[in-house]
C-alpha positions, 0 to 999 in steps of 0.5 A: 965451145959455144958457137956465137954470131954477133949482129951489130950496126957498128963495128965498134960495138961489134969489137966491144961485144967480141972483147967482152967475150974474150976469155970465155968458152965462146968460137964467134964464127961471124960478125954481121952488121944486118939481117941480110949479113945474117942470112947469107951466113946463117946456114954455114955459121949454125950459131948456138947463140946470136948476139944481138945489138941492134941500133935504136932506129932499127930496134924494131925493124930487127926484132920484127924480121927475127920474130918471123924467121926460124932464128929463135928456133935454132938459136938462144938470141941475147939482146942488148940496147942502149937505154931501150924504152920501156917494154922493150924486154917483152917486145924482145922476148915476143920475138924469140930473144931468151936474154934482154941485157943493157949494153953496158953490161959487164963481161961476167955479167954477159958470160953469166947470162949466156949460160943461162940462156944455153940452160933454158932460162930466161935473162931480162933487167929487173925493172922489166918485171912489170911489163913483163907480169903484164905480158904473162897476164895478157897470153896466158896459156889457155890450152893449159888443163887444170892439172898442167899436164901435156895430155890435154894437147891436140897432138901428143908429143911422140917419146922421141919428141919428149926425149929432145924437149928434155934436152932443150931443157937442158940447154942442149943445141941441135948438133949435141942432141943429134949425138946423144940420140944418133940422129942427124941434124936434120931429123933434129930441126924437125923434132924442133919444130914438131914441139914447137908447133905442138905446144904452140910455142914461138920459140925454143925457150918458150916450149921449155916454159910450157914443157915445165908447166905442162909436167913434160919435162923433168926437172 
């Protein structure tokens, strides 16, 4: 089961949000209205996936309070919003979002886009693939050599380094890649973080992108 934490102003938005939910391999573990509901909780709850539904006065405000936190690190965040202005995709996907979903997305379409968050993929509405072109275009990775290798780094990553950005990859959360290599939680998260201050990523997602480019994960 995929441990999942819902942040939603209403409380009707979060019962719809729990009934599309109902059916799949998902355990919410909590329901919060804010960023202070979710710190309070956050360390108890260990969400593999945040849901969240932000209101539109506080879009912003929310996505900039995520941005600056670890919560992208530790876990795949889903955005969804009713009729977001344009560009809001990329302003998500800045922050650390992996999926940008409008709210009335459908139960298959929401299950379908939290698998592929826990694989390492990215999920945004076609009509943002512009801004999106855009944004790529504006960062481009300039730490990238020619021949897209890993080697060119500041910092190396070590082999147990690789070995758990394989794993993210893969879609693994911490807790399943703290078993398979016999770790604790804890000397995962500082794996984590290593990687991610190495490749210069913002998030978990983003050192899977820049892992693939670089030639450090194996597809």
């Amino acid at each position: 089961m995929t441990r999942v934490v819902i942040l939603a102003e209403s409380p009707l938005a979060r019962a719809g949000i729990e009934n599309l939910l109902a059916g799949g391999r998902y355990d919410i573990v909590a329901r919060v209205r804010d960023a202070e509901e979710l710190e309070e909780i956050l360390a108890e709850a260990e969400p593999e996936i945040l849901l969240v539904y932000p209101g539109p006065d506080t879009r912003s405000s929310l996505l900039g309070a995520i941005g600056s936190s670890d919560l992208a690190r530790e876990s795949a965040i889903v955005a969804l919003a009713d009729h977001p202005a344009p560009g809001w995709a990329a302003e998500a996907l800045r922050a650390g979002a992996r999926a940008v979903l409008p709210a009335s997305v459908s139960a298959a379409q929401l299950h379908a886009a939290m698998d592929a968050v826990r694989a390492g993929l990215a999920v945004f509405p076609a009509e943002e693939a512009g801004a999106l072109a855009t944004l790529a275009l504006a960062r481009p990775d300039a730490s990238l050599n020619r021949s897209g290798r890993g080697d060119d780094l500041a910092e190396p990553l070590t082999r147990r380094e690789r070995e758990v950005l394989q794993m993210l990859a893969g879609g693994l959360a911490n807790k399943e890649i703290a078993a398979k290599l016999n770790l604790s939680d804890h000397t995962v998260k500082f794996h984590v973080a290593s990687i991610l201050g190495k490749l210069g990523a913002s998030s978990r997602a983003e050192a899977v992108a820049m892992g693939i480019r670089r030639g450090l994960i194996l597809l």
